[in-house]
Every structure is written in structure tokens, then in C-alpha cells.
C-alpha positions, 0 to 999 in steps of 0.5 A, a space after each residue: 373542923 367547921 362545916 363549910 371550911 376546907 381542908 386537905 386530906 393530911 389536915 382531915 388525917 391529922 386530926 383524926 389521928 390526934 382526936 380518936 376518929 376512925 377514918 373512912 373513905 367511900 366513893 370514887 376518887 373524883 370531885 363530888 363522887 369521893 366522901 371522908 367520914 371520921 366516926 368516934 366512940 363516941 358516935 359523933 361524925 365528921 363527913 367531908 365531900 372531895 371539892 378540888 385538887 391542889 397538884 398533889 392535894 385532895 381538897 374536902 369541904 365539910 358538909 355534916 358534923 355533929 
């Protein structure tokens, strides 16, 4: 994950799954208003901001990782 890329919601799920993240959703599901935030044991996190839509895909833009 870089901060500035984007990523579909099955690309951010993906690597959540695969690199021990808990996954968060918060906001409402509209551009700008809707928020990803993976936290690990860790304490590191990755928060992603609703960008666009692709029909069915959710597009997230990477805003904070740590």
C-alpha cells in the first residue's frame, strides 16, 4: 500500500486478509463521507478515503499509513 495510490475495496480486503489487519469501515457510503482503516497488532494503520465508483467498485485513495 502507498499513500496516494488507489485501490479497490477487494484490493484493500485482500491485503488485510493476507497481512493480519482488522478492517474497518466508518462513515457513510458516499464519496468522501465513507473511510477504510486497517489496524494490526501491532498498532500500525492504513486509512483509505472513498474516492469513486467503477459500476460495481468502490475506489479508496490511501491518505495515512504508518
Amino acid at each position: 500500500m502507498k499513500k496516494g495510490k488507489q485501490y479497490r475495496f477487494k484490493e484493500i480486503y485482500i491485503f488485510s486478509e493476507e497481512n493480519g489487519y482488522e478492517l474497518n469501515e466508518l462513515g457513510r457510503n458516499y464519496i468522501g463521507e465513507n473511510f477504510v482503516v486497517l489496524t494490526n497488532e501491532k498498532g500500525e494503520t492504513i486509512s483509505f478515503v472513498l474516492k469513486s465508483t467503477d459500476g460495481s467498485n468502490y475506489i479508496y485513495e490511501c491518505v495515512y499509513l504508518d
